[in-house]
C-alpha positions as CSV (number, residue, x, y, z in Angstrom):
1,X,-18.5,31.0,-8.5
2,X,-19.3,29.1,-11.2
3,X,-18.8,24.9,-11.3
4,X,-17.0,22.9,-13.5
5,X,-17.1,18.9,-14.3
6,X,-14.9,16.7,-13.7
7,X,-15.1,12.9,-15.2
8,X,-12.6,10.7,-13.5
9,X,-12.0,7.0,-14.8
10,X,-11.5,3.8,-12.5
11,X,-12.1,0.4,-12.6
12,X,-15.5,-0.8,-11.3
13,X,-14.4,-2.4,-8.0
14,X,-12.2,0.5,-6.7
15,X,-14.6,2.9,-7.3
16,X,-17.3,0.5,-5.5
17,X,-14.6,0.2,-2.5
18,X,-13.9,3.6,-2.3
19,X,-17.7,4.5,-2.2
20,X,-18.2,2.2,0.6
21,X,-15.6,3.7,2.7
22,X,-16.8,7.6,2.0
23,X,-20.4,6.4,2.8
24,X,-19.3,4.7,6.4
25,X,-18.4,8.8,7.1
26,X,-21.0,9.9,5.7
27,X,-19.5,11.4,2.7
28,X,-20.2,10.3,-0.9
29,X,-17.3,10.0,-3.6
30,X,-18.2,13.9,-5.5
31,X,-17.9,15.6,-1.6
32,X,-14.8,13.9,-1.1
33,X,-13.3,14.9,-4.3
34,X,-14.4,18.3,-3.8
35,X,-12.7,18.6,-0.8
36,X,-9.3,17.0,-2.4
37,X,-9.4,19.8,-4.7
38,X,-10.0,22.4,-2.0
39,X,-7.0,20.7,0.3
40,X,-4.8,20.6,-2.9
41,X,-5.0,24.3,-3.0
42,X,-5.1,25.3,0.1
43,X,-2.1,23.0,0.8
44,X,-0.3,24.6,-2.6
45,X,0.9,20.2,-2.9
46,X,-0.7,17.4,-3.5
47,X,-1.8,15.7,-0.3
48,X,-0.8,12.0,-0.6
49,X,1.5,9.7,0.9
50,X,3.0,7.5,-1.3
51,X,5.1,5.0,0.4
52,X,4.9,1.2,0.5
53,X,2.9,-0.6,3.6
54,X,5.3,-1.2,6.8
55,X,5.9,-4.8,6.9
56,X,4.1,-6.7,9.5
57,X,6.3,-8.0,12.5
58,X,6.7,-11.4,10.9
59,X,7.6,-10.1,7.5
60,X,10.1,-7.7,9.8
61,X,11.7,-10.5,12.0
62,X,12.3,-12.3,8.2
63,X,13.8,-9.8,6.7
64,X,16.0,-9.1,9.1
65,X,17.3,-12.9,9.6
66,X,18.0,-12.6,6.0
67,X,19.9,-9.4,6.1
68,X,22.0,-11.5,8.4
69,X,22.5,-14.5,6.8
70,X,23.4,-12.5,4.1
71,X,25.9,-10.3,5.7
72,X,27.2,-13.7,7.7
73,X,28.7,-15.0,4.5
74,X,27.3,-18.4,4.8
75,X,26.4,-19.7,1.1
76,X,23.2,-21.6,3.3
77,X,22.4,-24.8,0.9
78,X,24.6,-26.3,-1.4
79,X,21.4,-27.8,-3.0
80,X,17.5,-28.3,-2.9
81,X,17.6,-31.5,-0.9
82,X,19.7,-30.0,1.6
83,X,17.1,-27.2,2.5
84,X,14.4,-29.8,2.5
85,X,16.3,-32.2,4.7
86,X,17.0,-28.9,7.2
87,X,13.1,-28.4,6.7
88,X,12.1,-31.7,7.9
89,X,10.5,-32.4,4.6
């Protein structure tokens, strides 16, 4: 089977970053994309996940006082100072 090359173009630090993960498994950047190409095809889809982090616990417990403030109706502050003052500020 004969080999072709592939140039791929990324900023400095991610390529550094991704390098250091591969090499903690033993891998180095050219075997993993090798075997991206290989799962590509052998998948007949590209194998990614592209969804946005889960929100941590606190970011979760935040969101969801928010969604109910908002559904609650109350307009919260009038003003600035009045969320400061309620803040202890």
């Amino acid at each position: 089977m004969a080999t072709a090359s592939v140039t791929v173009r990324v900023d400095e630090d991610t390529k550094r970053a991704a390098a250091n993960i591969v090499e903690d498994f033993g891998f180095d950047l050219s075997s993993v994309t090798r075997a991206f190409y290989r799962q590509i095809v052998r998948e007949q889809r590209i194998p990614l996940t592209l969804e946005y982090p889960t929100p941590n616990l606190e970011s979760r417990e935040a969101i969801r006082e928010t969604k109910e403030l908002i559904a609650s109706g109350d307009p919260g502050y009038a003003t600035v100072s009045e969320m400061f003052e309620a803040m202890g500020a």
